[in-house]
C-alpha atoms as one frame of an Amber mdcrd trajectory, in Angstrom:
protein
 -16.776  24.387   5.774 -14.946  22.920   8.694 -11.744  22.386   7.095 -10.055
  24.990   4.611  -8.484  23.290   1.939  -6.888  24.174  -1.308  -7.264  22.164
  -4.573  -9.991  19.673  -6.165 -10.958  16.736  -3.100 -12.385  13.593  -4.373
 -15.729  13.183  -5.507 -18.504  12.248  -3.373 -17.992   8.592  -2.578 -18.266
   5.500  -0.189 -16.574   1.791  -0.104 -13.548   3.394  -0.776  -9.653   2.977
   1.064  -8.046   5.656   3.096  -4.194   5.528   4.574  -2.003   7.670   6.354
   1.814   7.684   5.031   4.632   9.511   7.040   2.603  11.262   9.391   1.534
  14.115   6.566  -0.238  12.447   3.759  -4.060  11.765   3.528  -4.111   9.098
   0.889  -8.252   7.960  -0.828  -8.562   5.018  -3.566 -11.158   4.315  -5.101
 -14.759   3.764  -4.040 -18.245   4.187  -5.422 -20.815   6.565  -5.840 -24.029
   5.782  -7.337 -23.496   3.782 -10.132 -20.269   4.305 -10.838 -16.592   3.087
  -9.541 -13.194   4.792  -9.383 -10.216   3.774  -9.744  -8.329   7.493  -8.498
  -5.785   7.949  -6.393  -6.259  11.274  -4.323  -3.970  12.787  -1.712  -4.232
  14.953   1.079  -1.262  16.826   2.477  -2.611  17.164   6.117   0.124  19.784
   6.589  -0.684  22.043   3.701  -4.266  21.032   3.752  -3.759  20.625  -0.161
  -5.343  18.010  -2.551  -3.496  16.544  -5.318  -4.325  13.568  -7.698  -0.821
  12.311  -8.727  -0.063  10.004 -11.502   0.005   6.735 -10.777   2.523   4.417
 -12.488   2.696   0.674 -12.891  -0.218  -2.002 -12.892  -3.075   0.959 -12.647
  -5.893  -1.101 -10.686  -8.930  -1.564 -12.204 -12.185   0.528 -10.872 -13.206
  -1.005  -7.586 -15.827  -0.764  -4.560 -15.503  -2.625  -1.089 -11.873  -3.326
  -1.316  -9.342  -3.263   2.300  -6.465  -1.532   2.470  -3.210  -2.136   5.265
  -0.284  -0.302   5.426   3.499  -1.556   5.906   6.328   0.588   5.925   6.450
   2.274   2.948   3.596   0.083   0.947  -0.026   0.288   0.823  -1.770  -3.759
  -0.167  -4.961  -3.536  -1.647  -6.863  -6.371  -1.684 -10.682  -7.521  -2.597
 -13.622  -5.357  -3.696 -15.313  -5.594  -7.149 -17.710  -3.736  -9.496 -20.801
  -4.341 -11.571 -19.231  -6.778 -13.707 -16.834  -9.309 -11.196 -14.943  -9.011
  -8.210 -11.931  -8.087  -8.132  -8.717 -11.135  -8.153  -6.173  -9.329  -7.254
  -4.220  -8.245  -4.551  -1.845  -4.874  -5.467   0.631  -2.595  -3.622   0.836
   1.016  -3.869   4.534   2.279  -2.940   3.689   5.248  -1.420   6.809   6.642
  -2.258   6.842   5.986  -5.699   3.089   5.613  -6.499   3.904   2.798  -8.343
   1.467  -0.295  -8.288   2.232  -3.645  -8.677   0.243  -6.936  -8.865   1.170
  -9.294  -5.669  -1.153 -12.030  -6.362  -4.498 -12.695  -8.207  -6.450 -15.433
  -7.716  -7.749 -16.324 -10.918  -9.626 -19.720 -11.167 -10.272 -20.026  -7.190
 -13.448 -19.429  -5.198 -12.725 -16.257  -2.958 -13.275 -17.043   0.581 -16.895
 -16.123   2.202 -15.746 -12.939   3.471 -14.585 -11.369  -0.159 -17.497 -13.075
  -1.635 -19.969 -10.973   1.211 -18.038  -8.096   0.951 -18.362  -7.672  -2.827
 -21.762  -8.966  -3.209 -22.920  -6.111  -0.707 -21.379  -3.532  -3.302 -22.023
  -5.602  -6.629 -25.140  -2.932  -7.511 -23.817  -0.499  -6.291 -21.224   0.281
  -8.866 -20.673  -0.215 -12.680 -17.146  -0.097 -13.647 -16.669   3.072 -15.839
């Protein structure tokens, strides 16, 4: 093992997010493995070396693959991805802070642009929304 760590990491998983908040926090969502998709939220403190998987509040996203993540200031946008069943419309924000999601935009009734069409074509086998 090349890092010691204390509590339960994620599972196994690719296509996922990953963001750093304040300079301490190790923050995973989502992702696929297999068949399957996730829609967890895990956390590392890279200080303490300890992972956690706090409660999210809010609009709890549904389980996605292939998604992009950005950070600004204290929010983390989500945007894109999909599952076995449909992409994905909508575009959320995590407050980091908080950990309280909420719906931004959703595009509903629009053809996704080539690159979010690509993007979650490329992980449409891969997972099944659980």
């Amino acid at each position: 093992q090349l890092f010691h760590y204390r509590g339960t990491p994620p599972s196994p998983r690719s296509e996922h997010a990953a963001a750093c908040y304040a300079d301490r926090y190790l923050l995973i969502f989502g992702g696929g493995s297999h068949s399957t998709c996730f829609s967890d939220l895990y956390l590392l403190d890279m200080q303490t070396m300890e992972w956690s998987r706090p409660e999210q509040h809010g609009i709890i996203p549904e389980p996605r693959a292939g998604h992009a993540g950005v950070t600004v200031g204290d929010n983390w946008v989500i945007t894109g991805g999909g599952n076995s069943k449909k992409g994905v419309p909508e575009t959320l924000v995590l407050n980091m802070s908080t950990l309280v999601w909420s719906v931004v935009t959703s595009f509903e009734g629009r053809a996704p642009p080539t690159s979010e069409v690509s993007h979650f074509y490329s992980y449409f086998a891969i997972c099944k929304a659980t």
